[in-house]
N, C-alpha and C positions, 0 to 999 in steps of 0.2 A: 739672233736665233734663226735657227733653219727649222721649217715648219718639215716635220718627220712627216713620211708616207700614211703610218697610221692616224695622225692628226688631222691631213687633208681626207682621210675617207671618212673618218668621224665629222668630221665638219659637213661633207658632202651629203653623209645620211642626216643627220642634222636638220638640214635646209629640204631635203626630200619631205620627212617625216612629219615638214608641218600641215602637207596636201591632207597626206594621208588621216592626220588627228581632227584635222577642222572637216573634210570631206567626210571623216563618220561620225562625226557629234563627238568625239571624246574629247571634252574642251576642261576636261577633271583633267588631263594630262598636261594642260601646257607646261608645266614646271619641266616637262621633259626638254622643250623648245627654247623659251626665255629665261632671262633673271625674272626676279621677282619685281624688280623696278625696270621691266622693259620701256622702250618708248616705241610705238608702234604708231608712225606718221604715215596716213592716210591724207593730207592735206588735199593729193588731185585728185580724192574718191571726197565723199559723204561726209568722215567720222572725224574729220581734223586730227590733231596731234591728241594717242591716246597713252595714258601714263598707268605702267602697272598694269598686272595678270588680270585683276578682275577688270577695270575697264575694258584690256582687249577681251576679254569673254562677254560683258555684257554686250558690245557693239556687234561682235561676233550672232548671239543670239538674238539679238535687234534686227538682224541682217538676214536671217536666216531667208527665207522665201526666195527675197530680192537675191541676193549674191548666187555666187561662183556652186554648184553641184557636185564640181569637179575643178581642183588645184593642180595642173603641172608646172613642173620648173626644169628648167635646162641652159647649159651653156653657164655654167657656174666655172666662175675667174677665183680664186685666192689671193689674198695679198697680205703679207706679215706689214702687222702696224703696232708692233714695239710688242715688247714680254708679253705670252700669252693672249693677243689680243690680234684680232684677224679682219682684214673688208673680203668681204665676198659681193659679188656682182651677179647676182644672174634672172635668167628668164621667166617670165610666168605668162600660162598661160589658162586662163579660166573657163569654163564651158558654166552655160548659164542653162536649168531645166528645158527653157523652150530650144534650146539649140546653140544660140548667139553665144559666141565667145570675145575675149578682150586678153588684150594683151600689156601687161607688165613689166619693168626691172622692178628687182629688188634690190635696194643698197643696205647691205647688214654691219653692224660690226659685231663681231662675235669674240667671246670672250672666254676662258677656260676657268673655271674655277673649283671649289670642290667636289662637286658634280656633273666634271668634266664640260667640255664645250656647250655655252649657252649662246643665245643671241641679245644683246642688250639695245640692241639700237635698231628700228629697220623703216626704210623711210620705200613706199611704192611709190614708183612714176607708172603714171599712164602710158600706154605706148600709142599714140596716133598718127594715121599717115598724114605723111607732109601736103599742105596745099599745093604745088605740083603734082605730086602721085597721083590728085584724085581727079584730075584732068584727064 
């Protein structure tokens, strides 16, 4: 399968659209984002490996204060990994109320199904500078 033009922009809104849902509280939407049995692994944050839409909302609303204000993403890679089913790679980066920001990969697999492209799988890495850089 060749991943068509309009499947990588769908996918790319997609992966945009989750700053924008989590950034204004519409957390009644994620069915727009995930399946319904997402796995949203947080292992180098807080919330460990979370299974399913409401887990990720309740952590989501557990987090509120603490976390991210503000979700960017960029530098989104695609990659076809068999029928209908997609890796996407890309960047986050999060602004926290008082200022401080952090920075992220996300590794997705996203998947298409009756309700066109979902994300089933998304595991965050930390991004931190190397022990050299901080020298």
């Amino acid at each position: 399968m060749t991943l068509a033009a309009e499947d990588r922009l769908a996918i790319t809104e997609l992966i945009a659209l989750h700053g924008h849902l989590v950034d204004d509280g519409e957390l009644d939407r994620l069915d727009e984002l995930f399946t319904d049995d997402i796995v949203y692994d947080t292992s180098n944050l807080e919330h460990g490996e979370m299974h399913g839409l409401a887990a990720f909302r309740d952590a989501a609303l557990a987090m509120a204060e603490r976390g991210p204000v503000s979700h960017h993403v960029t530098n989104i890679v695609l990659t076809e990994a068999g029928d209908d089913q997609v890796r996407a790679r890309s960047k986050g980066i999060g602004i926290k109320a008082d200022g401080t920001c952090g920075s992220v990969t996300y590794d997705d697999v996203i998947v298409r199904g009756e309700q066109g492209w979902r994300i089933s799988r998304r595991k965050i890495i930390v991004r931190q500078m190397p022990p050299a850089a901080k020298e």
